[in-house]
BABA-366779 format. One record per residue (C-alpha): residue number from 1; residue in three letters; y, z, x. Coordinates in steps of 0.25 Angstrom, whole numbers. Example, Ala and Ser with C-alpha at 12.3 -4.5 7.8 and 13.67 -1.06 7.14 Angstrom:
# BABA-366779
   nr  rest      y      z      x
    1   ALA    -18     31     49
    2   SER     -4     29     55
//
This chain:
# BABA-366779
   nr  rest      y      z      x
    1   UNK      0      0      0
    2   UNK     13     -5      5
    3   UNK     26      4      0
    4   UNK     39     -4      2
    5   UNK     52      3      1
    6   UNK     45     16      3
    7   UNK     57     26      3
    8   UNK     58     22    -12
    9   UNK     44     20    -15
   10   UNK     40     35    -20
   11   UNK     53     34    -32
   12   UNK     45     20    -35
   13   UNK     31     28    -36
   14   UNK     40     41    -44
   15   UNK     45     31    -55
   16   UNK     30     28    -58
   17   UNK     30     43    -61
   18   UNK     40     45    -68
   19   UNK     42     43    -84
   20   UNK     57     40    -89
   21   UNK     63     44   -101
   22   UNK     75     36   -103
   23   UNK     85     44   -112
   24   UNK     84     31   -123
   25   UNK     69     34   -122
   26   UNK     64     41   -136
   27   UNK     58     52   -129
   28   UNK     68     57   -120
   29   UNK     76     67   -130
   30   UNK     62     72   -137
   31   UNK     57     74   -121
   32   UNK     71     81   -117
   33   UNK     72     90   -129
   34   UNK     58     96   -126
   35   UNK     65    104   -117
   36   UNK     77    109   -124
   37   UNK     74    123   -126
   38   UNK     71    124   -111
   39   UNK     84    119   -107
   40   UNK     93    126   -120
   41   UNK     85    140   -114
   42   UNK     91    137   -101
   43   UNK    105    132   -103
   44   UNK    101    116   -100
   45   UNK    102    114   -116
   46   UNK    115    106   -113
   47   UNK    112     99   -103
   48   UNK     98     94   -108
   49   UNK    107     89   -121
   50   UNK    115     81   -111
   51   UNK    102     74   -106
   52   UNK    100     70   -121
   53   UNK    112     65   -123
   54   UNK    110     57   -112
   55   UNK    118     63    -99
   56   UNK    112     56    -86
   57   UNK    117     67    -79
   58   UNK    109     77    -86
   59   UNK     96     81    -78
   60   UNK     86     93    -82
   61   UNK     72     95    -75
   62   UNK     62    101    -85
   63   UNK     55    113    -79
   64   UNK     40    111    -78
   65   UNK     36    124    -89
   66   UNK     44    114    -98
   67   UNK     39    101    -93
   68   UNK     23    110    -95
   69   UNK     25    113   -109
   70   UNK     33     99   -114
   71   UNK     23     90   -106
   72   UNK     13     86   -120
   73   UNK     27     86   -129
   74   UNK     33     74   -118
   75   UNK     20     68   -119
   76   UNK     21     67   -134
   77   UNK     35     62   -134
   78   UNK     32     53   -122
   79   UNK     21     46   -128
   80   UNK     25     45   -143
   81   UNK     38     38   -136
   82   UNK     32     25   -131
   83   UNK     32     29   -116
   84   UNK     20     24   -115
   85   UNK     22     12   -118
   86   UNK     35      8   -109
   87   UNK     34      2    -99
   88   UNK     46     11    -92
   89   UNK     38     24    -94
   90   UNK     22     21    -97
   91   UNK     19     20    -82
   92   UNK     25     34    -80
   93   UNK     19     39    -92
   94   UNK      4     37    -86
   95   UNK      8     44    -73
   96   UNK     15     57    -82
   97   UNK      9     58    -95
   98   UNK      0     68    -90
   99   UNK      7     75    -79
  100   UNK     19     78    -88
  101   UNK     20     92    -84
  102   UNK     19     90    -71
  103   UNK     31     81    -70
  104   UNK     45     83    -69
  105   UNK     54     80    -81
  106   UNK     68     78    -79
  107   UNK     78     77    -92
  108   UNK     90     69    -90
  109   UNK    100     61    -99
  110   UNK     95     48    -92
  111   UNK     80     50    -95
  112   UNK     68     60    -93
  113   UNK     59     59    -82
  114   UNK     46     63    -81
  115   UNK     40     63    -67
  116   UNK     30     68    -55
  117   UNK     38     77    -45
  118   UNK     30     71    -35
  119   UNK     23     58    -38
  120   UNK      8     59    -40
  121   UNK      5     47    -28
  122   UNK     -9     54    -27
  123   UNK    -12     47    -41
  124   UNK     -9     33    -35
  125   UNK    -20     26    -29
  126   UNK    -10     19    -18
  127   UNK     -8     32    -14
  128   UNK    -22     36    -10
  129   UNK    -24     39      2
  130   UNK    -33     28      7
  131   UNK    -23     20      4
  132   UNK    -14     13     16
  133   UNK      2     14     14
  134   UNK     12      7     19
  135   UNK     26     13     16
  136   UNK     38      4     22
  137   UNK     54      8     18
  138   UNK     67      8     26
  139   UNK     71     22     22
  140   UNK     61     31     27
  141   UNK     60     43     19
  142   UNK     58     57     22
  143   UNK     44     62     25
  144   UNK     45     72     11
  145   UNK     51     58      4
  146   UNK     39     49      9
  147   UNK     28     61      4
  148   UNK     37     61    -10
  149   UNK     32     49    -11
  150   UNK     21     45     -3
  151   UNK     13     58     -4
  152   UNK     11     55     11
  153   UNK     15     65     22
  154   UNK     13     55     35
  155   UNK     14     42     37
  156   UNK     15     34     49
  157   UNK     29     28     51
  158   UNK     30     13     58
  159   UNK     46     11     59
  160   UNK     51     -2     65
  161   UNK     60     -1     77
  162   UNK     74    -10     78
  163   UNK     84     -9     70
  164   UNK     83    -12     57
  165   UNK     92     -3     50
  166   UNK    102     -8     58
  167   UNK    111    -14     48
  168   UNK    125    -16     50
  169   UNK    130     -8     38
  170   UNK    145     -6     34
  171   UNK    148      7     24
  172   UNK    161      6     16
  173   UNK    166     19      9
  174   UNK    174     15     -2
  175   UNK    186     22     -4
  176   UNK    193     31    -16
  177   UNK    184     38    -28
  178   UNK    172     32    -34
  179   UNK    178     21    -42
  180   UNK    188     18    -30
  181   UNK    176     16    -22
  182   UNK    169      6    -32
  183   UNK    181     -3    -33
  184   UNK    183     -4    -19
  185   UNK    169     -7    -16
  186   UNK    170    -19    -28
  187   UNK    184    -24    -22
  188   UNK    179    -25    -10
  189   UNK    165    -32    -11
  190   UNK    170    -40    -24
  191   UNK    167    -53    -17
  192   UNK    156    -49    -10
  193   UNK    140    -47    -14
  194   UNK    135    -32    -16
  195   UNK    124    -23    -22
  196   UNK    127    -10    -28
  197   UNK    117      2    -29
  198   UNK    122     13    -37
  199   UNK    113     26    -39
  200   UNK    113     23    -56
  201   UNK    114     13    -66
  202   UNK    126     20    -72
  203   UNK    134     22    -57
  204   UNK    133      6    -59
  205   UNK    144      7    -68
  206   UNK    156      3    -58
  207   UNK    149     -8    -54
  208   UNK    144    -16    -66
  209   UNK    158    -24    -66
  210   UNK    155    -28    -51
  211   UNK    140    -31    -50
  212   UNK    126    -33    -58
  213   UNK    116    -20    -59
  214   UNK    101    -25    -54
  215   UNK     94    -26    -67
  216   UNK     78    -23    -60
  217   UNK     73    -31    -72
  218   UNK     76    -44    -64
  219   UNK     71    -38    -52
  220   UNK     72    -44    -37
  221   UNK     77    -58    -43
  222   UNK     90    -50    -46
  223   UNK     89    -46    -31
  224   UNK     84    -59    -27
  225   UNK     98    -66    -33
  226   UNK    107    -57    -29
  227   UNK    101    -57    -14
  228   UNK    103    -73    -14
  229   UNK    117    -72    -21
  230   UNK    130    -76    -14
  231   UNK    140    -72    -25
  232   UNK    149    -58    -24
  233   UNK    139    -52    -34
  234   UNK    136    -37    -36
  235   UNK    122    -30    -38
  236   UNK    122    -18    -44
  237   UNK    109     -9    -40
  238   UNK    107      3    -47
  239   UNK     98     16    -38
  240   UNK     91      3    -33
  241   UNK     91      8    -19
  242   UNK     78      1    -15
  243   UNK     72    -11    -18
  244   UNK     85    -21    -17
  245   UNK     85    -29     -5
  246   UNK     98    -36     -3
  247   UNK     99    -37     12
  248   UNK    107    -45     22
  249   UNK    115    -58     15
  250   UNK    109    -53      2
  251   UNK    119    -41      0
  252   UNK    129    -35     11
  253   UNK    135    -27      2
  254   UNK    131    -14     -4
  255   UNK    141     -3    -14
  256   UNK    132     10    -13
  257   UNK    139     17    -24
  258   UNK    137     34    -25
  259   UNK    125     40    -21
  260   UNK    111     34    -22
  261   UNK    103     44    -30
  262   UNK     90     45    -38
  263   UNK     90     39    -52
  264   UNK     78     47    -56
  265   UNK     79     61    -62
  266   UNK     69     66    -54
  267   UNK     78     61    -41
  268   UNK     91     68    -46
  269   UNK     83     80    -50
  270   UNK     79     80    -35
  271   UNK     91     78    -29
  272   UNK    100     86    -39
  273   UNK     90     98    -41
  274   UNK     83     99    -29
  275   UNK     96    100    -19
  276   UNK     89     99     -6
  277   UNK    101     92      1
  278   UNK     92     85     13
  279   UNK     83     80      3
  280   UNK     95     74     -5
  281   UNK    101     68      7
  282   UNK     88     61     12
  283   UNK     86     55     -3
  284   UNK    101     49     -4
  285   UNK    101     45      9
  286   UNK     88     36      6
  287   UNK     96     31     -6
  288   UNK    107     27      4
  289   UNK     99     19     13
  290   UNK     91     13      4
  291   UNK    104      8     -3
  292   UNK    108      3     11
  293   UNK     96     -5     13
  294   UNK     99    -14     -1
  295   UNK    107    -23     10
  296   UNK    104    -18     23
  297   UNK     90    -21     28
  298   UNK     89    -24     41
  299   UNK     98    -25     54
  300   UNK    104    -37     53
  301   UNK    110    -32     39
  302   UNK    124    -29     37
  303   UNK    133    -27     26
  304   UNK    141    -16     19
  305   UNK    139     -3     10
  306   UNK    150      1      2
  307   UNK    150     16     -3
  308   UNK    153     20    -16
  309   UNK    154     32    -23
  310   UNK    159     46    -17
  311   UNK    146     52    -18
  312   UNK    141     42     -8
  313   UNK    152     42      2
  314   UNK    153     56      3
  315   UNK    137     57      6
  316   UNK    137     46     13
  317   UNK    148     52     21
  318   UNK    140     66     22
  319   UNK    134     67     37
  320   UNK    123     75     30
  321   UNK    120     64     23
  322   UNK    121     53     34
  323   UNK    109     63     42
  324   UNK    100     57     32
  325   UNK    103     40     33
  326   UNK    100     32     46
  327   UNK    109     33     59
  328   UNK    113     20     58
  329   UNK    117     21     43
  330   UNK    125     35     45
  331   UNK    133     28     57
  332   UNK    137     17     46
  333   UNK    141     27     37
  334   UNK    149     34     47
  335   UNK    157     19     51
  336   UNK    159     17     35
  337   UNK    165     30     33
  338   UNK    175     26     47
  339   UNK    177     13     41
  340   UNK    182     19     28
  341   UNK    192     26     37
  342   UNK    197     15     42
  343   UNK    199      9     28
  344   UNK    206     20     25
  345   UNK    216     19     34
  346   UNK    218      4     31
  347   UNK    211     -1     45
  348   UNK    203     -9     39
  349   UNK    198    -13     23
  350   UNK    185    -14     17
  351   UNK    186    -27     15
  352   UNK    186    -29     31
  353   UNK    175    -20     34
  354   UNK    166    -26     24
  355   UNK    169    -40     27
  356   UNK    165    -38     42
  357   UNK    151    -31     41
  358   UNK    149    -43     30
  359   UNK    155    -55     38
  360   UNK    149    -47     52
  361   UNK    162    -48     57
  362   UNK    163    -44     74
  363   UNK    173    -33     69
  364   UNK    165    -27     60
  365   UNK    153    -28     70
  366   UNK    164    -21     81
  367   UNK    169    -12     73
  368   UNK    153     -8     69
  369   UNK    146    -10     82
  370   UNK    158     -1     89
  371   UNK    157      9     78
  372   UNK    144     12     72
  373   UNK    138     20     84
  374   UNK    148     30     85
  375   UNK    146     38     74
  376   UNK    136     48     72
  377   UNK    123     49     66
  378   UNK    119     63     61
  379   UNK    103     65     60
  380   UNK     95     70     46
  381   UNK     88     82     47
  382   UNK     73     78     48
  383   UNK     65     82     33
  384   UNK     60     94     37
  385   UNK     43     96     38
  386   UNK     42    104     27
  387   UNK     49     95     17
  388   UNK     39     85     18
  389   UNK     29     97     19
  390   UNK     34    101      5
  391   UNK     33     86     -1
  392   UNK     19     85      2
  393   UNK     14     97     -1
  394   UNK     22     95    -16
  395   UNK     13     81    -17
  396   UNK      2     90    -16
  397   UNK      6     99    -25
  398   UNK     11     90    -36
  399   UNK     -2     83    -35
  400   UNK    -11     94    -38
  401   UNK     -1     97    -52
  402   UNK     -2     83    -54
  403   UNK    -17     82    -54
  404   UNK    -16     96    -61
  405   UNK    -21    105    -50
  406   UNK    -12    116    -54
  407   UNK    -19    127    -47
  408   UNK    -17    120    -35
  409   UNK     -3    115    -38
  410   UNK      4    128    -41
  411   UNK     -4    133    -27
  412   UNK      2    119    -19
  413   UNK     14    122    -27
  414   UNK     18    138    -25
  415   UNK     16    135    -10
  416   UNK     23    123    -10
  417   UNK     35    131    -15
  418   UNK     33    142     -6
  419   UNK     33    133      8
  420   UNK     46    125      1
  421   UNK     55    138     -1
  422   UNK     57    142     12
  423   UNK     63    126     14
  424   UNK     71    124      3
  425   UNK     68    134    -12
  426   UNK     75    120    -21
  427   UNK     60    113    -19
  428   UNK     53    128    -19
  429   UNK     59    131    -31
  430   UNK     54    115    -37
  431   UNK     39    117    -30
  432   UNK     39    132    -39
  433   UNK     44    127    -52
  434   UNK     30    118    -50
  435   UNK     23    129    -45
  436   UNK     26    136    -57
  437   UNK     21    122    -65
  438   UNK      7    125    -60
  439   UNK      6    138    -60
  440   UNK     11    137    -77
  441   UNK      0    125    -78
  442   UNK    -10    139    -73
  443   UNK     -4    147    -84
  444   UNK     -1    155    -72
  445   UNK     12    156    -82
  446   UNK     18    170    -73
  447   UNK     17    164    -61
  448   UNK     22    150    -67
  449   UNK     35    157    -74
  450   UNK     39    166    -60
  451   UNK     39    153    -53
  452   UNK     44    146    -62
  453   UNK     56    155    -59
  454   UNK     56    155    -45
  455   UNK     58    140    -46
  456   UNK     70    142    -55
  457   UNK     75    154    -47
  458   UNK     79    142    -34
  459   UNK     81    130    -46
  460   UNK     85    132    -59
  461   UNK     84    120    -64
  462   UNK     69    121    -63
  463   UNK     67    131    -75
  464   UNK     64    145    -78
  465   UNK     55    148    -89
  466   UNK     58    161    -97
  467   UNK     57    174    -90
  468   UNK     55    187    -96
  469   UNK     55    200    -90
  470   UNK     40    201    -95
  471   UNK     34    189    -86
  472   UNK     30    197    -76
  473   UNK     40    187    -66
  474   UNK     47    199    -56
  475   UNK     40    202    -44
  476   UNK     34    215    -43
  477   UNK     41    220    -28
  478   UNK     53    226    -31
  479   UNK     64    218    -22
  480   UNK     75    223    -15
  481   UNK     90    224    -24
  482   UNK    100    213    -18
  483   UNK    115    214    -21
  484   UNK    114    204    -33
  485   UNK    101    214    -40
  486   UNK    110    226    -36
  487   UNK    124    223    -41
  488   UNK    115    215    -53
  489   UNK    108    231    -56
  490   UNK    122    238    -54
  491   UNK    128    229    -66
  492   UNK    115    231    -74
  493   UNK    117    247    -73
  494   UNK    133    244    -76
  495   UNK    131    236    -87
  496   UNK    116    236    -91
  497   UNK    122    237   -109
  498   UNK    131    225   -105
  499   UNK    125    214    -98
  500   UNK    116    208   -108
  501   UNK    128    206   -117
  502   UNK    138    200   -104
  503   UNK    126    190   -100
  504   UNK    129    184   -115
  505   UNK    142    185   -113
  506   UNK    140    178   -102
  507   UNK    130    167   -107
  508   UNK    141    163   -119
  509   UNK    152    161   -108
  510   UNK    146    156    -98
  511   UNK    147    141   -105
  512   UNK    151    127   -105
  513   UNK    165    129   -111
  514   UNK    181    128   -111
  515   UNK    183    142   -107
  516   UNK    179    143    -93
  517   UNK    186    157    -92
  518   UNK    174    163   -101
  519   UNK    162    155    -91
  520   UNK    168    159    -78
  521   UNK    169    175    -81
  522   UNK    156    173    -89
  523   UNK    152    167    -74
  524   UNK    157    178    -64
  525   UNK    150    190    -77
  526   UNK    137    181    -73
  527   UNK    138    182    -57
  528   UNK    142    198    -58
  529   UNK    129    200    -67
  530   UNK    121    191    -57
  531   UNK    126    201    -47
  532   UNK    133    193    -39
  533   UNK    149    196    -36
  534   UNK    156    186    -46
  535   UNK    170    184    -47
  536   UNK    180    175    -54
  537   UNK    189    171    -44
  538   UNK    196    161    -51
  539   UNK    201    172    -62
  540   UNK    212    179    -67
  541   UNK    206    191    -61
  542   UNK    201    184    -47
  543   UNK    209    175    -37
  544   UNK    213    164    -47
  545   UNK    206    154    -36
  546   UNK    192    150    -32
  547   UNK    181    147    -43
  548   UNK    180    152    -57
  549   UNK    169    162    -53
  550   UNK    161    167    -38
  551   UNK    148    172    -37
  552   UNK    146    179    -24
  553   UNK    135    184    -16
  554   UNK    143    191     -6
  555   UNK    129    197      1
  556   UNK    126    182      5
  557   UNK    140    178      6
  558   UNK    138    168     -5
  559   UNK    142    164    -18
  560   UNK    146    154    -28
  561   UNK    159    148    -34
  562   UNK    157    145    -47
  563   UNK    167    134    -55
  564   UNK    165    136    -70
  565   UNK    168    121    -75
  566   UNK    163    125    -89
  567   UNK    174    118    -99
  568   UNK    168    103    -95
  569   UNK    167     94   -104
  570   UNK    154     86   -107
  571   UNK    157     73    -98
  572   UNK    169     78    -89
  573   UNK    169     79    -74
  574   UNK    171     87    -64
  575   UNK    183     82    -59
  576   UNK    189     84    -44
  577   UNK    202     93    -46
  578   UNK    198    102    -58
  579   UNK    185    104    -54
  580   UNK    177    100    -39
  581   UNK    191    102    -33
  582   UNK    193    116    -38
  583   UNK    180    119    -29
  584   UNK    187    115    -15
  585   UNK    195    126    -18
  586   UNK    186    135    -21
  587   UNK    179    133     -9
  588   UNK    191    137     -3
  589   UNK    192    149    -11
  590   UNK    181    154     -6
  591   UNK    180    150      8
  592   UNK    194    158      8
  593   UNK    188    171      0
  594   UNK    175    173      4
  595   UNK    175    164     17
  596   UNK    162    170     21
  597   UNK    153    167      8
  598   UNK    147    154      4
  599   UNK    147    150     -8
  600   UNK    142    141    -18
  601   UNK    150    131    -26
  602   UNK    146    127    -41
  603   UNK    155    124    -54
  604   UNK    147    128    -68
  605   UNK    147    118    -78
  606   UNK    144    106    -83
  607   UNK    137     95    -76
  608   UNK    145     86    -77
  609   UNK    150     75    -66
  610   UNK    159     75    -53
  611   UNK    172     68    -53
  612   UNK    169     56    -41
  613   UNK    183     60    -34
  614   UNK    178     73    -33
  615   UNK    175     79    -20
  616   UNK    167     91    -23
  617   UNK    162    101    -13
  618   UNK    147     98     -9
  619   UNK    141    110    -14
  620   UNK    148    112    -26
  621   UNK    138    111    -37
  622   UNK    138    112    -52
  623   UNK    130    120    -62
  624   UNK    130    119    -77
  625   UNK    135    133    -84
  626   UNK    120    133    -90
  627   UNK    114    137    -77
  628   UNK    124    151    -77
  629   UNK    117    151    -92
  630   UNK    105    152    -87
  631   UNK    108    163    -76
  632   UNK    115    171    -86
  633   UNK    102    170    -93
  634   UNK     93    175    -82
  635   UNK    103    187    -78
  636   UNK    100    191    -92
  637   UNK     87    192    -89
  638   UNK     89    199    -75
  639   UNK     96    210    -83
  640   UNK     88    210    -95
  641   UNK     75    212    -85
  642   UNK     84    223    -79
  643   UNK     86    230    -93
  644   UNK     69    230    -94
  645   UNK     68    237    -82
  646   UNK     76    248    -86
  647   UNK     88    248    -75
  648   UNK     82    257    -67
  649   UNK     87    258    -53
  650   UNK     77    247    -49
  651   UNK     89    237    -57
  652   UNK     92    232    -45
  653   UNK     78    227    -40
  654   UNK     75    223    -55
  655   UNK     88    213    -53
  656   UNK     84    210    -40
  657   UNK     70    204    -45
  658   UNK     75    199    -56
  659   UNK     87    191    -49
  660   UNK     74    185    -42
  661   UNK     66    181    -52
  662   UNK     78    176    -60
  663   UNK     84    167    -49
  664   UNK     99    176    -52
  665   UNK     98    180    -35
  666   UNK    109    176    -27
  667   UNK    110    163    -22
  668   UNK     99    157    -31
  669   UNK    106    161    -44
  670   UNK    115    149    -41
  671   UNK    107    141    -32
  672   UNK     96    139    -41
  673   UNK    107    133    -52
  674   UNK    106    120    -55
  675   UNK    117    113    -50
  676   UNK    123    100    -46
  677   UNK    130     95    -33
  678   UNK    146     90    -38
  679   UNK    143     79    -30
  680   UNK    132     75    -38
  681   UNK    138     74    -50
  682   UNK    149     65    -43
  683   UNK    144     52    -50
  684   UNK    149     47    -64
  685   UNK    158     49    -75
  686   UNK    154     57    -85
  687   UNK    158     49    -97
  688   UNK    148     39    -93
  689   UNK    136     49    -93
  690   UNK    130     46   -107
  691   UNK    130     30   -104
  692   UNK    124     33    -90
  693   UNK    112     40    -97
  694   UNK    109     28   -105
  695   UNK    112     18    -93
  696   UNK    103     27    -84
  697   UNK     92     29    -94
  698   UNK     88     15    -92
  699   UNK     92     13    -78
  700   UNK     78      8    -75
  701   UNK     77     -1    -87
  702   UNK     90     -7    -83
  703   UNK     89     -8    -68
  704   UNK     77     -3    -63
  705   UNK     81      9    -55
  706   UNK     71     14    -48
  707   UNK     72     31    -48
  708   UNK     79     30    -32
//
């Protein structure tokens, strides 16, 4: 067996697995609201009605208990709604049907997707192991990449010498805001031929006055034309970031507009969930290069790569980022962000720049050949050993659920998660949430619900079940008081009569609203019953500067500024002077009043997105008020739990345990939020959300995107 393009072959493979429900398929709002009391119970009832009415940025990961007890319910609704006769889903349904609870189900106002967490490839023949296989790509991808989806740990590399990545490529960073960018970029290659790769079929919305989206259902005879054609004419390719080859005279020109990303549900909750930063890197930058290689593919290429989009030319830009792209390409980089200097103090013009690389003029050749060694080249950190460790060891876990070995998953499973959380707790938390699958499938339900709950204490957006004093859940060793379980016991003795009627107090205020004033002081009550040291800085009672409410942890020198943005209207923004503005200045708030704490940046409110001409701060993230909800909730728990054990003076080890088992300790009460990077949500305008869900929700049907 022979794999061509490799580096994208396993997203090939995935979508086989993987069953989509568009949002105009009859079943997707009887299979969505299956799970409406699990979300109303945890404060996600709004958000889940936003992916029924169609909100594409709407995205909800079923837990697996859920997924468990629905699994014959989707099946009915599945089956009684045609999906076995399609020809767009009755491939994935024989792959799923019966291995619906062991699949991932993700909710979101495009579609529903059903699908393998790990591809089952010990079920394809091809993949047996007396079988020889050949696995050619350009881009090679990392060792835990090529187990993902090869299920192979080794392989013999041959990698030719020479230099055929040596293209003689030319970056253009396109000046002003967004929409300045794209009308420079379509001024200044008007005459001229180009492809377009944009990450979605909605982000192609600039364009469609300038070029022709690829429509897949014509296939390579589109490609073939256009490859042949001498006219100035555009081609629109929409997340097609393999598989278009348009090299040399074919196309010399390519817009790369804002950052390639995954068009899958299960690729965004991957990268927007998972928040391993080096992980995320590695997969954009294989977007990146695989955009690149639409034009460039070999050493005697050369042409231009204009670069649209803030998002991209601020990652682009990111030294961090560069680490994980070839030295040759980060040195191109480098001389396309000296070049924009130069334009911008009028030395030269666009127009200059790309007619040399295109005509190869000798000063363009000078100017690149004296140039393009002298910058530097910065080194990714190699994958570390246990990461690809980790990837193999979860195919064999995955396989032995698949195959409905549960015994022996929940064992591969629980130690799984045990040699991940010393390296990073985001995939321990994600390998115990399966744990607790397995050990539920035992009817070990005890052991299934405690972790369960240490999944959810990392990763909230995993799920908790309902806990209740009497499931047995708290460890049976008595751990020693912290400072949060301390001051938490000295408020409980204070104000034992009250706190059950302030925590409602607390629940009715602490919402989506005009009246801010009400949800930020019902915010600082919440950090002082938490324990923590909470203030309102930003009141008539505290410095009239800084954000609306700090939670600190002064034993760790940490904290967290919290922005109460909770008066936004459905379909606003966040805009760059009332609100990611505001935080430049709170950084400098704190920087000047605790200079000697780090602190967390979040605004609370709705998801909602970014203003483009913002330039927020790169950890500032933001939570929907739901999640402070759901912590309210929990902290009734905590003190109800100490009212059972009769406030002794144990109080404090009582709260200790139970800030534990409840996920409330200091710093994963906030870490374990869900919660979503500014930058992310830099993308499009909101008033064009509803018409995106539908445009999205046939992407494949229109265009044939691919899942990349």
């Amino acid at each position: 067996m022979v794999f061509d393009d490799a580096h994208v072959a396993g997203n090939s493979i995935r979508e086989q697995f993987t069953l989509r429900i568009p949002q105009t398929h009859p079943a997707f709002p009887s299979i969505a609201k299956l799970f409406s009391s699990y979300f109303n119970r945890i404060g996600l009832g709004q958000r889940l009605a936003e992916i029924l009415d169609g909100n594409w940025r709407a995205l909800l990961f079923v837990p697996l208990f859920e997924t468990w007890s629905a699994a014959s319910q989707i099946a009915f609704i599945l089956r009684n709604s045609g999906v076995t006769e399609s020809d767009n889903t009755k491939y994935a349904w024989e792959y799923v049907k019966d291995h619906i609870d062991r699949c991932v189900i993700l909710l979101s106002g495009s579609s529903i997707e059903i699908t393998p967490p790990v591809l089952p490839l010990h079920r394809l023949p091809y993949f047996a192991k007396d079988v020889r296989r050949i696995y050619l790509t350009a881009t090679l991808p990392s060792p835990a990449e090529f187990i993902r989806a090869f299920g192979v740990s080794s392989a013999r590399r041959i990698q030719p010498g020479g230099k055929a990545g040596d293209a003689q490529r030319q970056f253009l960073f396109m000046p002003g805001d967004d929409a300045a960018q794209r009308n420079e970029a379509k001024n200044l290659v008007a005459a001229k031929k180009a492809a377009i790769i944009t990450p979605s079929l909605l982000a192609t919305e600039p364009w469609k006055d300038f070029g022709k989206v690829f429509n897949s259902d014509v296939g390579h005879t589109e490609i073939e034309r256009f490859s042949q054609s001498t006219t100035a004419e555009k081609l629109i390719l929409v997340a097609r970031y393999d598989g278009v080859d348009l090299p040399g005279e074919a196309c010399r020109i390519l817009i790369l507009d804002r950052v390639p990303t995954g068009t899958s549900l299960f690729d965004r909750f991957i990268d927007e969930s998972l928040s391993i930063e080096s992980l995320r890197r590695m997969r954009t930058a294989t977007r990146v290069l695989q955009s690149i290689g639409r034009i460039f593919r070999s050493n005697t290429d050369h042409g231009a790569v204009l670069v649209c989009g803030s998002d991209l030319q601020q990652w682009l830009r990111d030294p961090r980022n560069q680490a994980y792209l070839p030295p040759l390409i980060q040195r191109q980089i480098q001389l396309g962000i000296e070049l924009r200097h130069h334009v911008d103090d009028s030395h030269v013009t666009f127009q200059v720049l790309l007619d040399g690389v295109l005509t190869g003029s000798k000063e363009w050749d000078r100017i690149y050949d004296d140039s393009i060694g002298a910058f530097d080249v910065t080194t990714a950190p190699t994958p570390p050993i246990w990461l690809a460790e980790i990837t193999l060891r979860e195919e064999v876990a995955y396989r032995k659920l698949w195959d409905g070995d549960y015994a022996g998953a929940a064992l591969a499973y629980g130690e799984l998660a045990d040699f991940a959380m010393p390296h990073e707790e985001r995939l321990s938390a994600w390998f115990r949430h399966w744990h607790a699958r397995c050990l539920e499938r035992q009817n070990e339900t005890l052991a299934a619900v405690r972790a369960y709950n240490e999944s959810a204490n990392i990763r909230s957006e995993l799920g908790r079940p309902k806990i209740a004093a009497a499931t047995g859940i708290t460890s049976t060793s008595a751990p020693t008081p912290g400072p949060q379980a301390s001051r938490i016991a000295g408020l409980f003795e204070k104000r034992r009569s009250k706190i059950h009627k302030q925590l409602k107090s607390i629940e009715e205020r602490l919402v989506n609203g005009p009246n801010t004033k009400l949800a930020e002081a019902a915010m600082q009550e919440l950090g002082d019953l938490l324990g923590l040291v909470s203030t309102r800085p930003d009141s008539a009672g505290g410095d009239r500067t800084g954000p609306d409410v700090l939670w600190r942890y002064p034993e760790a020198s940490e904290g967290v500024a919290l922005e109460l943005k909770t008066d936004k209207k459905a379909r606003a923004k966040y805009t760059k002077k009332e609100d990611i503005g505001q935080f430049h200045d709170h950084v400098n708030y704190l920087r000047k009043n605790h200079p000697n704490e780090e602190f967390r940046l979040r605004i609370v409110g709705p998801r909602l997105a970014v203003a483009e001409e913002c330039n927020p701060p790169v950890e500032l993230r933001i939570s929907e008020v739901a999640q402070f909800q759901q912590l309210a909730v929990r902290l009734g728990s905590l003190y109800e739990f100490l009212i059972a054990a009769g406030g002794t003076e144990q109080s404090a080890v009582t709260a200790e345990r139970w800030l534990e088992q409840l996920g409330l300790q200091w710093p994963r009460v906030i870490d374990a939020l869900e919660a979503e990077l500014a930058t992310d949500l830099q993308s499009l305008p909101p008033d064009k959300e509803k018409r995106a869900s539908m445009q999205d929700a046939n992407v494949r049907e229109v265009v044939g995107g691919r899942g990349f």
